[in-house]
C-alpha positions as CSV (number, residue, x, y, z in Angstrom):
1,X,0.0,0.0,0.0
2,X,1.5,3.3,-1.3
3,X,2.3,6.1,1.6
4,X,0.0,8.9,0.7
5,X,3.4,11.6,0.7
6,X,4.2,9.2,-2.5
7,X,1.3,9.9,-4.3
8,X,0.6,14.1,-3.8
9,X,3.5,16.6,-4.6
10,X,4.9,17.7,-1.6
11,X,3.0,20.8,0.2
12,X,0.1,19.9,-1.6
13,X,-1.9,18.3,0.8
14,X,-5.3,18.7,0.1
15,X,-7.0,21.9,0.6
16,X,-3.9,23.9,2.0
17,X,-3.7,26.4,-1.4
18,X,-7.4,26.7,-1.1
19,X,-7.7,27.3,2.5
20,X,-4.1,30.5,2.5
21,X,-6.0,31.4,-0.9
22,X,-9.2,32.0,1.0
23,X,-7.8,33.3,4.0
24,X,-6.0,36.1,2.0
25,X,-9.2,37.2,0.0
26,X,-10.8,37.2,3.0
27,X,-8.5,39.9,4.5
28,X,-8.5,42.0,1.3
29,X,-12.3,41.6,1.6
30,X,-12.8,43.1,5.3
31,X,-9.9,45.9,4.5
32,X,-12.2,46.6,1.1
33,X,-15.3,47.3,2.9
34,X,-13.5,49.1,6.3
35,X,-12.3,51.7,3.4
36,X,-16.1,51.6,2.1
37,X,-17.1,52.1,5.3
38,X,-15.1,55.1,6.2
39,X,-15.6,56.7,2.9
40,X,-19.3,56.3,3.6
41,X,-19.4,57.6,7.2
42,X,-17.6,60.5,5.9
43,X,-19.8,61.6,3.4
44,X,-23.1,61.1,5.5
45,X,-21.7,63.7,8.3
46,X,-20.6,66.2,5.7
47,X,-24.0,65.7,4.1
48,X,-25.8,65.8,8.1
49,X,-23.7,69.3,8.5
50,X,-25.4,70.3,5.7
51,X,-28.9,69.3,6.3
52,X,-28.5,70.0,10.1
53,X,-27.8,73.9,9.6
54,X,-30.5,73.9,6.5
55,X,-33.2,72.5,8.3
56,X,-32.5,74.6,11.5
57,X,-33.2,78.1,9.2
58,X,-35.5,76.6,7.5
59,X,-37.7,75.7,10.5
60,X,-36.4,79.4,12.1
61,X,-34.7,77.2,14.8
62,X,-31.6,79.9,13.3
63,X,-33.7,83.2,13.6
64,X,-31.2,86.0,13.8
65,X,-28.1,84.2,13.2
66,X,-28.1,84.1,16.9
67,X,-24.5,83.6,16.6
68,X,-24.6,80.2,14.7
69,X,-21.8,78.3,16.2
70,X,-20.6,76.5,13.7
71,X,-18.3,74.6,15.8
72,X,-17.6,70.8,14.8
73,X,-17.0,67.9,17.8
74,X,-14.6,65.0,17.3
75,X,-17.0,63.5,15.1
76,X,-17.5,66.3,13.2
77,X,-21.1,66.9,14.5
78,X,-21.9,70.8,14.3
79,X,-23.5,72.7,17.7
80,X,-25.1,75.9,17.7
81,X,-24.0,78.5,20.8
82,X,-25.4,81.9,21.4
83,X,-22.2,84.4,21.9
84,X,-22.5,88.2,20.3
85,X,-19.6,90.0,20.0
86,X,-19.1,94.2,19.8
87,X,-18.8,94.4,16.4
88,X,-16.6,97.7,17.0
89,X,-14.2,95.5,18.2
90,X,-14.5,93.9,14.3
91,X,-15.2,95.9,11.8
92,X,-12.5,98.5,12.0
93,X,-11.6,101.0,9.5
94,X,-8.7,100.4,7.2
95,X,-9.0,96.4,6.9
96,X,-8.7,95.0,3.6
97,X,-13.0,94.9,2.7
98,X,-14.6,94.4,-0.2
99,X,-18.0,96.0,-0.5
100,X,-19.9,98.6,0.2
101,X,-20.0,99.8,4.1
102,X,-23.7,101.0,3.6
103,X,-24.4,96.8,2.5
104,X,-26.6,95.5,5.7
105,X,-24.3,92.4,6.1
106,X,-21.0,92.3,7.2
107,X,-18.6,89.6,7.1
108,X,-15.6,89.6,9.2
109,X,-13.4,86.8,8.4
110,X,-9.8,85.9,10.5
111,X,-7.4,83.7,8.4
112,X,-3.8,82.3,8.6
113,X,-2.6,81.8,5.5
114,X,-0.7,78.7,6.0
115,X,-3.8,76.8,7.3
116,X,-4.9,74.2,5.0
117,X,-8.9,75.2,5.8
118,X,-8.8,78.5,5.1
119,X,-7.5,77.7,1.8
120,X,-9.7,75.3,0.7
121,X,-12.5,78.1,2.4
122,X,-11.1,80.9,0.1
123,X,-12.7,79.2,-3.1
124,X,-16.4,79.2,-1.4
125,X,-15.9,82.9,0.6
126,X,-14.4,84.8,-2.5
127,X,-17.4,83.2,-4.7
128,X,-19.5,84.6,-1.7
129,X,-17.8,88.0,-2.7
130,X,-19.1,88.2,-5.8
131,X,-22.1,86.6,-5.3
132,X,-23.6,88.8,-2.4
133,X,-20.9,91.9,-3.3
134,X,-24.3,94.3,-3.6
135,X,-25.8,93.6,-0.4
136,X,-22.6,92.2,1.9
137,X,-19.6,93.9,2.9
138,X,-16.4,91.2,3.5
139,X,-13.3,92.3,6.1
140,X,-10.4,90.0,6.2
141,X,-8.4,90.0,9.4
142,X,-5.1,88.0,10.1
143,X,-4.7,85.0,12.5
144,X,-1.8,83.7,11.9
145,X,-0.8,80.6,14.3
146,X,2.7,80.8,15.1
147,X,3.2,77.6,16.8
148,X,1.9,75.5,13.7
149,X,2.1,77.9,10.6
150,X,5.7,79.4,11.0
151,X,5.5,81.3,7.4
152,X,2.0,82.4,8.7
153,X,2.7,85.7,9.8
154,X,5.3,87.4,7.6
155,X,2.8,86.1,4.8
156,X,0.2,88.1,6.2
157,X,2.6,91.1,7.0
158,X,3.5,91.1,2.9
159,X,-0.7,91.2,2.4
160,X,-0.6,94.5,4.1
161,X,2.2,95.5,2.2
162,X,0.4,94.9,-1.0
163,X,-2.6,96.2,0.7
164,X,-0.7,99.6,0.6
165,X,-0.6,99.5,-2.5
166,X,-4.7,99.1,-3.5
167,X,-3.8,94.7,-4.2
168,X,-4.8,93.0,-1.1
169,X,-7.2,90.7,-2.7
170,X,-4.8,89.7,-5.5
171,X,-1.9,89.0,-2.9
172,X,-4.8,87.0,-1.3
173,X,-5.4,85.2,-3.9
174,X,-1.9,84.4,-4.5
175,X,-1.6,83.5,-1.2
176,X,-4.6,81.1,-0.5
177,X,-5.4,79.8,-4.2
178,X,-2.1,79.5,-5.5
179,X,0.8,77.0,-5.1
180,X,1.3,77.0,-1.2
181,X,4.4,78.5,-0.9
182,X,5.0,81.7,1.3
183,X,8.9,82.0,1.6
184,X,10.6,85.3,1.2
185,X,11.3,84.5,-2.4
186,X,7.7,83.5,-3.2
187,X,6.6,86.4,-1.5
188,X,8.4,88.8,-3.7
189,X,7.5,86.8,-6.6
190,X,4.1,87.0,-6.1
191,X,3.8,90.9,-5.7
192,X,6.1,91.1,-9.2
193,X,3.1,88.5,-10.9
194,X,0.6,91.0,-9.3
195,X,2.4,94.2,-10.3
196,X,3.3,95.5,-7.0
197,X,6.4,98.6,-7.2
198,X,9.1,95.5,-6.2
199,X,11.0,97.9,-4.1
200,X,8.7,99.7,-2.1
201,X,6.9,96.0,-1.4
202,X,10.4,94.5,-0.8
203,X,11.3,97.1,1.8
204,X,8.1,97.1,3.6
205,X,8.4,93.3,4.1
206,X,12.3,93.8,5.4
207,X,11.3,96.2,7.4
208,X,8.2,94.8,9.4
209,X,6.1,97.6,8.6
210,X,3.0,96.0,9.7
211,X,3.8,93.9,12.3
212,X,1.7,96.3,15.2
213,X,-1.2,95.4,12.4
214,X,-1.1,91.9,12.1
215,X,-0.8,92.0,16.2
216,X,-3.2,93.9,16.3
217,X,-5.7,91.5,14.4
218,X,-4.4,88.5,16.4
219,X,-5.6,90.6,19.7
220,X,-8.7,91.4,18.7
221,X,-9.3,87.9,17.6
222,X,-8.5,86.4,20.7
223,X,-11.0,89.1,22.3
224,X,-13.8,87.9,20.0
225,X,-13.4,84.3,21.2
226,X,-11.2,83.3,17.9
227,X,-9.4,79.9,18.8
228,X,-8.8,78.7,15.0
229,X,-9.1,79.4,11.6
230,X,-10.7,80.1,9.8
231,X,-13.5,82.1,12.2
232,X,-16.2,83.5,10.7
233,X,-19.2,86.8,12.2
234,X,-21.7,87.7,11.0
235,X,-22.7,90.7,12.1
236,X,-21.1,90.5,15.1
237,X,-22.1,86.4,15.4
238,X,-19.9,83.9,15.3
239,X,-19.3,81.0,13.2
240,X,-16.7,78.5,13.7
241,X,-14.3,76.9,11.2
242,X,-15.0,76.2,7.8
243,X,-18.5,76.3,6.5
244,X,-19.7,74.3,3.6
245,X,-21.1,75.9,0.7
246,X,-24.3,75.4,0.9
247,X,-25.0,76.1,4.1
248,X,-22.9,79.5,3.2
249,X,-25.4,80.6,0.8
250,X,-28.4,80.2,3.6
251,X,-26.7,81.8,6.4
252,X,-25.8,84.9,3.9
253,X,-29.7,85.0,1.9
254,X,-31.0,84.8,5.4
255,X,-28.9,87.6,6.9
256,X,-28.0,89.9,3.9
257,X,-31.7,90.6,4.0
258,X,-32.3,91.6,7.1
259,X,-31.7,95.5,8.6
């Protein structure tokens, strides 16, 4: 009687190719639908921020913008708070704006330029801009955060350099919607693309001319409750870190047209 090891090739006994072959397709199975899954849970919170906020105005839950706190948890589940602040304290002359100051709205937004949210934000508050220009006015203030954004705050120190010269918005577009660098170099490169005068912008940036003015923006911020960026009011109410589109659009249609 032949030994069965004569009569199957060796490490073929029978089912051990299935059974490593079924094991491993089971693991690339469960990793498949974990990344499913995640993608999924993702897109239903984004999709509850949205429907959370427009069903809230809708049902006048969000009457006055009573300052919608637009605040996300851990889990990225948004809470509404009910903070005012003086909006003296925000909408002070000589900001880069864009709008009319007679407009009933005004938006004050704080931003650091190296945060990764306020650029992907610029796209949706500059088509705000333009959308809502006629009955919203926009003020940009400066938040840079030393301790995570080093390049943060000489970026916003050459903003107000170019803002000397009548091209804040451009530099800010540079800044926010272009490639992500803010060295020196790509500083002074950007305000040459833009058609700053390349000495006088070069020698305000050397120089630190507006240092006092980006501290000053950084102080008021932290006054107004400002813990991140980027911070959004409304009138004086606040709104907390970046805010879909959609739910942009209702919060401005429900405040631009009200005294």
């Amino acid at each position: 009687m032949s030994d069965i090891g004569e009569l199957l090739p060796e490490g073929s006994f029978p089912g051990e190719e299935g059974a490593q072959g079924s094991r491993a397709g089971k693991v690339r199975a469960a990793v498949g639908w974990a990344f499913l899954a995640l993608v999924a849970i993702g897109a239903g919170l984004f999709a509850y921020q949205v429907w959370f906020y427009a069903e809230a105005i809708d049902s006048g839950r969000i009457v006055d913008l009573s300052t919608v706190g637009y605040g996300a948890s851990r889990f990225g589940v948004p809470s509404l708070s009910s903070e005012s602040v003086d909006r003296d304290l925000l909408e002070i002359a000589g900001r880069p704006s864009f709008g009319s100051e007679e407009n009933p709205l005004t938006v004050v937004v704080f931003v650091d330029f190296q945060c990764s949210y306020c650029r992907s934000e610029a796209l949706i508050y500059r088509r705000m801009m333009n959308a809502y220009g006629d009955r919203a006015r926009f003020v940009f203030r400066h938040y840079p955060i030393d301790v995570l954004h080093p390049e943060a705050r000489q970026a916003a120190e050459a903003a107000e350099c170019a803002h000397e010269q009548g091209k804040f918005w451009q530099f800010h577009d540079k800044l926010l919607l272009g490639d992500g660098q803010l060295t020196t170099d790509t500083l002074i490169r950007y305000g040459q693309e833009i058609g700053l005068d390349g000495l006088q912008f070069g020698t305000c940036i050397a120089d630190r001319r507006h240092a006092e003015t980006v501290d000053g923006d950084i102080e008021a911020g932290k006054i107004a409750g400002v813990s991140g960026t980027p911070t959004f009011f409304f009138n004086g109410q606040r709104v907390n870190g970046a805010i879909p589109e959609d739910v942009f659009e209702l919060l401005m249609d429900q405040a631009s047209v009200r005294p």
